[in-house]
C-alpha positions in Angstrom: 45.3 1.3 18.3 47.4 4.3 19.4 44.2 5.4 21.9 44.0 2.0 23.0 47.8 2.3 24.2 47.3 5.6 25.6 44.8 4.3 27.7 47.1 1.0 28.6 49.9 3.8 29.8 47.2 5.7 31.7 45.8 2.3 33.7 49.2 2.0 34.3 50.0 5.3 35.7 47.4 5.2 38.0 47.9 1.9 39.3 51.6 3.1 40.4 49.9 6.2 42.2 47.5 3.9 44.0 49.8 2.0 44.9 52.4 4.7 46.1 55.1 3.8 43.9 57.1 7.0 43.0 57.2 8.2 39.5 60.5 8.9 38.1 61.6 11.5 35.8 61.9 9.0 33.1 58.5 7.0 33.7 55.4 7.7 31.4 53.6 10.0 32.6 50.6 12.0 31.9 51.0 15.4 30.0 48.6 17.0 32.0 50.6 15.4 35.7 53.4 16.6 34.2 52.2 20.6 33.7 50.8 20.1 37.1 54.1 19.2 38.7 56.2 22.4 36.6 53.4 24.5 37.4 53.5 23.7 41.6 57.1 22.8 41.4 58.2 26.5 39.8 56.0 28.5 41.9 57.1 26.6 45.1 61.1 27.2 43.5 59.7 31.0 43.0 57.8 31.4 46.7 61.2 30.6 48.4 63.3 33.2 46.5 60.8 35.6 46.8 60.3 35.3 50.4 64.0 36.4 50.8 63.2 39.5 50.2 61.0 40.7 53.2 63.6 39.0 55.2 66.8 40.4 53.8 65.5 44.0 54.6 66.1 43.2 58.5 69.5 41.5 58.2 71.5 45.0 59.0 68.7 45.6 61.2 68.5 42.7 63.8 68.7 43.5 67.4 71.9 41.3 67.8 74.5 39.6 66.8 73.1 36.0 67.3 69.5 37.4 65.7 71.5 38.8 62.7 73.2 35.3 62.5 70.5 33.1 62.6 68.3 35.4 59.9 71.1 35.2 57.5 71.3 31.2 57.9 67.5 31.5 57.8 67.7 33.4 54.2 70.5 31.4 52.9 68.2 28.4 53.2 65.7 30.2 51.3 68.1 30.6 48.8 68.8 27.0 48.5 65.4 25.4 48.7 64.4 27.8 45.5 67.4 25.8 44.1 66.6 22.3 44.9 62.9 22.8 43.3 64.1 24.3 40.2 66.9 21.2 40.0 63.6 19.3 40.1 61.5 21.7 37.8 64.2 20.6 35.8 63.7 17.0 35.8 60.5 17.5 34.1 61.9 19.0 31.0 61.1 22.3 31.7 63.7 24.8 31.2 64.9 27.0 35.2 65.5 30.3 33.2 61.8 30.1 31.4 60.4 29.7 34.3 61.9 32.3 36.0 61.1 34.6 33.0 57.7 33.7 33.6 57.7 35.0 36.8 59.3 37.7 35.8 56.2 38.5 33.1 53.5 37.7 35.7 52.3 34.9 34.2 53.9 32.4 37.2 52.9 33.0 40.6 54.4 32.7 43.7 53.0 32.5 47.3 50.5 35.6 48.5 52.1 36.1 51.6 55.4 37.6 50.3 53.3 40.6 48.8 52.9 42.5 52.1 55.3 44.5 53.7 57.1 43.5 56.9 57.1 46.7 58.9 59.3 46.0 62.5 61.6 43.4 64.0 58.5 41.8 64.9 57.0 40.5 61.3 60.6 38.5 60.7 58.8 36.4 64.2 55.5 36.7 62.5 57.0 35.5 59.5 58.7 32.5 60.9 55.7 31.4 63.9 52.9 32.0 60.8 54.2 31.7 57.6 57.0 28.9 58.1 54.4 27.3 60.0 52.0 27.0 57.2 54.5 26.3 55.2 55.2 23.5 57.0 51.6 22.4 57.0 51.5 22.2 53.4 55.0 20.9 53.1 55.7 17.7 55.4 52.7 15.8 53.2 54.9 16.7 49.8 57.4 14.9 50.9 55.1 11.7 50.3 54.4 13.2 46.6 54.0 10.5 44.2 57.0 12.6 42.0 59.8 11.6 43.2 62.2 14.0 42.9 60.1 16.5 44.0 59.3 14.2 47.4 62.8 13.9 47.9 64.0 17.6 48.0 61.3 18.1 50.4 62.5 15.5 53.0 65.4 18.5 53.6 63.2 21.5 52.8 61.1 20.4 55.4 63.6 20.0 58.0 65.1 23.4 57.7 61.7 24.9 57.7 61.2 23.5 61.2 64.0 25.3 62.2 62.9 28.6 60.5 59.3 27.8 62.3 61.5 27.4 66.3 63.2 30.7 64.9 60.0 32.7 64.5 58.1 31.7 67.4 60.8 32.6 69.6 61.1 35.6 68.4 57.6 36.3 69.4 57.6 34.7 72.5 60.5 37.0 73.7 58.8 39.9 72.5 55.6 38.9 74.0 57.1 38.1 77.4 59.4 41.3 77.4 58.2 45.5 77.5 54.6 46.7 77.0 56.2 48.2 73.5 57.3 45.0 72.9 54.1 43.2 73.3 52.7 45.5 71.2 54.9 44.8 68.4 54.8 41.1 68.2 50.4 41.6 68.9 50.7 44.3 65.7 52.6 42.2 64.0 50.7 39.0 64.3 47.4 41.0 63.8 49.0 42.4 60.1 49.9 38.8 59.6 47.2 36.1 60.5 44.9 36.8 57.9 47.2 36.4 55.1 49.0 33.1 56.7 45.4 31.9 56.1 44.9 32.7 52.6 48.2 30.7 52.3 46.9 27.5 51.9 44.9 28.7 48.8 41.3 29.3 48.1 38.7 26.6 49.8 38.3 23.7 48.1 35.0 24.6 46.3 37.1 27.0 44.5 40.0 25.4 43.6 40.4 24.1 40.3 43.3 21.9 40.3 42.7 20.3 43.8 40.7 17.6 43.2 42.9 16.1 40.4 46.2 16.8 42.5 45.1 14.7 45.4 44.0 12.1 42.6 47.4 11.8 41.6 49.0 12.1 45.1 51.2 15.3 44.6 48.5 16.4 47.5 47.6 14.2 50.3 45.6 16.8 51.7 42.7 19.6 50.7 43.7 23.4 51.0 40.8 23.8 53.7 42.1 20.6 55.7 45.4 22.0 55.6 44.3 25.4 57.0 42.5 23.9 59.5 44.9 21.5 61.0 47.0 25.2 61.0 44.5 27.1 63.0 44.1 24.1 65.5 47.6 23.9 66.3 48.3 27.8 66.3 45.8 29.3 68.5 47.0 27.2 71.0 50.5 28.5 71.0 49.3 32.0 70.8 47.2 31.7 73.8 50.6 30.0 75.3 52.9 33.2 75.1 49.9 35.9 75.9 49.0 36.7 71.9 45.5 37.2 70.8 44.2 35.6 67.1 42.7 38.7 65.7 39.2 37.3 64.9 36.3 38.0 67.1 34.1 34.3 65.7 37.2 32.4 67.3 35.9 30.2 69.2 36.7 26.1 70.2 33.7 23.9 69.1 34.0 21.1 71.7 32.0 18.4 69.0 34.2 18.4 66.4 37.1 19.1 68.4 38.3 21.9 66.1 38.5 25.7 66.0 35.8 27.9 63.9 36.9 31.1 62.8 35.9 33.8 60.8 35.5 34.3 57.2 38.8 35.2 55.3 38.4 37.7 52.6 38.9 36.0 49.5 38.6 39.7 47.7 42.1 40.4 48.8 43.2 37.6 48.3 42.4 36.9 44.3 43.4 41.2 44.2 46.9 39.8 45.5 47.4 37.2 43.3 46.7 39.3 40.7 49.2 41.5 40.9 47.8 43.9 43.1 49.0 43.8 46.5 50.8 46.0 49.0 54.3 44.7 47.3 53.5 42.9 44.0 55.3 45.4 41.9 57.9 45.9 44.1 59.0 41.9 44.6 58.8 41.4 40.5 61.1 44.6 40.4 63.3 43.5 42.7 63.9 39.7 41.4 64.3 41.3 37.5 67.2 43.6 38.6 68.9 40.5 40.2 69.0 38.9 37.1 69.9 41.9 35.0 72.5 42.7 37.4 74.1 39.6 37.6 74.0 38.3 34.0 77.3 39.2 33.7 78.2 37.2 35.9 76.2 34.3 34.9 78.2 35.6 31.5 81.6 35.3 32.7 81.3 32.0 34.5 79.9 30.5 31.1 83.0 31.6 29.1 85.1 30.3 32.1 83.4 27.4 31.9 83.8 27.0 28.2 87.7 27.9 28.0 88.2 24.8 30.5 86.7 22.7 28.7 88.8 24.1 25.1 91.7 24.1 27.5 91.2 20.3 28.3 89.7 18.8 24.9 93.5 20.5 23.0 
């Protein structure tokens, strides 16, 4: 009887995906829908507060005022989206701080692209043209997620990330249209970063695992390898626009399909990276547990506050 049920709740389920009727924190759901949501939603919540980091190093260092500005607003809404998708982590019954812990440990992930080092004033543009941009990519189709709460944080996310995506590109543009030392930078720094904006979108669909079931269930709408091409076909374009060159020599335009080839990525570094091996692995983890040592006493004090006003109130 109960298996008959369970299968009456599953029918059920599905039929509300197919339909594209939003589940709700307190709909049935699937266990394994579920873990798939905390495990997505937590490493998306983890990818934005890491990714302050490489950024935050250049915030004394802009070349202006207004570039110092906008790189702080940039960071700060960093900041915030990590906080919107552990609110919705949350929703799930999983707990913000174990999740963070687990990234702490190693055993949650976060994206690939924060684990290499961002070298001039250049990589913040590579960082906002490339890796917004993919982010982006990956992003606007989330906000059609058949979870609702994680849908609706993305509606905003998504937004903000098209200004961080304006913000990077003109960074790039500027340098590319100003000095010969210039050029050069914003050309090193898109050479350093290309590859890895690739690898973003995750390994090709023959290899990855959870795919499949995640379009199923409509948390994706699209596969990792359409994703990354829709990214390469709008990019190159833009490059060619402000006098970058895509470093890969099998670039070319195939005029049947309509789409760019390129060349093949290296999925070596990329599976060395996620393991914990990259450029700035060690450093990132490092950094993000001496936040939260550092600042549990805070976290400490604001708690005891927090209890007081409520003793304070209840006498």
């Amino acid at each position: 009887m109960k298996e008959t049920n369970l299968e009456a709740l599953e029918t059920a389920f599905q039929a509300k995906i197919d339909k594209d009727i939003r589940i709700e924190p307190k709909d049935w759901m699937p266990e394994e829908y579920r873990k798939t949501l905390i495990r997505q939603i937590s490493q998306h919540a983890h990818s934005e507060i890491v990714g302050m980091l490489p950024e935050g190093n250049w915030i004394t260092r802009a070349p202006n005022l207004r570039r110092k500005a906008v790189l702080l607003a940039k960071v700060q809404d960093e900041a915030g989206h990590g906080l919107y998708l552990y609110s919705a982590v949350e929703t799930l019954g999983a707990d913000r701080e174990a999740t963070i812990d687990d990234l702490h440990s190693g055993k949650a992930k976060y994206s690939s692209i924060f684990n290499y080092p961002t070298l001039s004033w250049a990589d913040m543009g590579a960082i906002g043209w490339l890796v917004d941009g993919a982010a982006i990519m990956n992003q606007v189709p989330l906000c059609r997620c058949s979870y609702g709460p994680y849908a609706r944080a993305m509606v905003r996310v998504c937004k903000e990330e098209s200004f961080h995506q304006r913000q990077g590109f003109e960074i790039m543009s500027t340098l590319a249209n100003g000095t010969p030392i210039q050029k050069a930078l914003a050309q090193d720094a898109l050479n350093r970063f290309w590859w890895p904006a690739l690898m973003m979108f995750g390994p090709n669909d023959s290899d990855s695992p959870h795919s499949q079931q995640s379009m199923d269930w409509k948390i994706k709408r699209f596969s990792n390898d359409e994703l990354r091409q829709t990214f390469v076909d709008v990019t190159v374009p833009q490059a060619e626009m402000i006098g970058l060159t895509i470093p890969d020599p099998d670039l070319k335009f195939n005029e049947e399909t309509g789409h760019y080839e390129f060349g093949a990525i290296n999925w070596d570094e990329f599976w060395e990276v996620v393991k914990g091996n990259g450029p700035c692995n060690a450093d990132r983890i490092a950094a993000r547990r001496n936040a939260k040592e550092n600042g549990q006493w805070v976290r400490e004090a604001a708690m005891a506050h927090e209890e007081k006003r409520k003793a304070k109130q209840a006498s």
